[in-house]
Residue, then its C-alpha position, 0 to 999 in steps of 0.5 A: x410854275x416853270x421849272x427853270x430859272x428866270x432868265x432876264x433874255x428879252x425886252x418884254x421880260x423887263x416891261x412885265x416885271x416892271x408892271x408888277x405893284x411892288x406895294x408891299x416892297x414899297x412898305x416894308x422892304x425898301x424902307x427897312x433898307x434905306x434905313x440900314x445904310x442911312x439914306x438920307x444922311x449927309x454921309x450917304x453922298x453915292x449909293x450903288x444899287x447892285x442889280x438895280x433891274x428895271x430901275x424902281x428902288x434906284x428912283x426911290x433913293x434920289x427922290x428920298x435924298x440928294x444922293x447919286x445912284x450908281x444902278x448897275x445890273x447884267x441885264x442890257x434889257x433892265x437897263x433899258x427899261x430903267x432908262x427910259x421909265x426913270x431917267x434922273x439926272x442923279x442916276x447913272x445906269x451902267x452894266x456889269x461885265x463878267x461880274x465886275x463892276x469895273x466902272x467904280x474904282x476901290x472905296x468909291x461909294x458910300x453904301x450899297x444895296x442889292x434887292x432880290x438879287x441873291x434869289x436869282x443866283x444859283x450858285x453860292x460862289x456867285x454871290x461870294x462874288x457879288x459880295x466881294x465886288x460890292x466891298x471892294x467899291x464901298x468905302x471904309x464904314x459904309x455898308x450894304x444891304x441884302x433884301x430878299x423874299x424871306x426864306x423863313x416865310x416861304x408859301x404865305x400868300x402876301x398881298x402882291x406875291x408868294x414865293x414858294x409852294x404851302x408846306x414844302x420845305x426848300x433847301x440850299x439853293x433850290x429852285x423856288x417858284x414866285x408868282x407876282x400878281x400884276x395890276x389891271x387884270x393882267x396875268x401873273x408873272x412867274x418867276x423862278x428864284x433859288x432859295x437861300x437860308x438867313x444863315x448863307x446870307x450871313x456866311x457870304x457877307x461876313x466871308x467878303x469882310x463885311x462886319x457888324x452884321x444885322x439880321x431884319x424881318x420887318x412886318x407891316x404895323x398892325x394899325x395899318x390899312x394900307x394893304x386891306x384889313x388883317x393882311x398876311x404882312x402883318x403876321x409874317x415877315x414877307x421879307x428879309x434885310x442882311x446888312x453889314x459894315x465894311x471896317 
């Protein structure tokens, strides 16, 4: 695997991580995060997706509830992907400049979510900003949820991914090697994220203000079959939620 960060630079880079099957995430991750922020709930009127990428997870949200989404990422190339493969009256694809998210005013959004979008930061004063912009724009007792490959199941071959290499043991901010398989015979895709501890996860957000914090690692029900028989999401957790509260 490259031993460089991704970097999200062109069109083909975005088709090719939209072709990835996110069934797992669509099992286990995505579920666990709606119901941390109450998607679904007539509380839940406007959702930020923060690092929305090519538009997945911004999708699921409008067709699980009547919220709108706000889908903003630093990727003019995600974004375009987004637009074009989930266009959706009640989402609105915007960029973030410079880190800001200078389209949404102070309290303005009623929860928020960022979905492997720490992993690909590789400083910890950037996603001490990530945290702070997105509490800025959550309203008093919103919350915002963090989902991201577990740390803690680093090297488990999952059913669609693995992150990290069998028995190696990663520290603060390493790089960290994920394949995604992709369906249809098409070659994998490998990707180059950074390894962050739970603990970091909940120093960032508790540092930003945010309060009430939680700590999931959902695993597929044992009774189910939907990824084959016995598989690895079953035993392990293959990912991380972190939420918390703005007060």
């Amino acid at each position: 695997m490259s031993s460089s960060s991704t970097a999200w630079k062109d069109a083909g880079d975005a088709d090719d991580y939209h072709s990835y099957d996110d069934l797992p995430e669509r099992l286990i991750g995505y579920p666990a995060v709606f119901h941390a922020l109450g998607i679904g709930s007539s509380a839940v009127r406007t959702v930020l997706d923060h690092g929305c990428g090519p538009g997945k997870v911004a999708a699921r949200v409008v067709e699980a509830s009547g919220a709108r989404v706000v889908a903003a990422d630093v990727s003019p190339h995600m974004l375009a992907v987004a637009r074009e493969r989930h266009p959706h009256p009640r989402i609105d694809h915007r960029l973030i400049d410079g880190g800001r998210l200078a389209f949404l005013d102070d309290g303005s959004v009623d929860a928020a979510m960022s979905c492997f979008v720490f992993v690909t930061v590789g400083e910890v004063e950037g996603l001490h900003d990530i945290a702070a912009e997105v509490h800025r724009v959550l309203r008093p007792g919103g919350r915002y949820a963090v989902l991201d490959a577990n740390p803690r199941s680093t090297g488990i071959r999952f059913s669609t991914f693995r992150t990290g290499d069998p028995g190696r043991v990663y520290t603060k901010g390493e790089r960290r090697g994920t394949r995604l398989e992709r369906p249809g015979g098409a070659a994998p895709l490998d990707l180059v994220d950074h390894h962050w501890p739970c603990r970091t996860y909940l120093d960032v957000l508790g540092k930003a203000g945010f309060t009430d914090l939680d700590v999931h690692e959902p695993v597929l029900p044992r009774h189910s079959t939907l990824l084959g028989s016995r598989p690895a999401e079953a035993d392990h957790p293959p990912f991380l939620v972190v939420s918390g509260g703005k007060g």
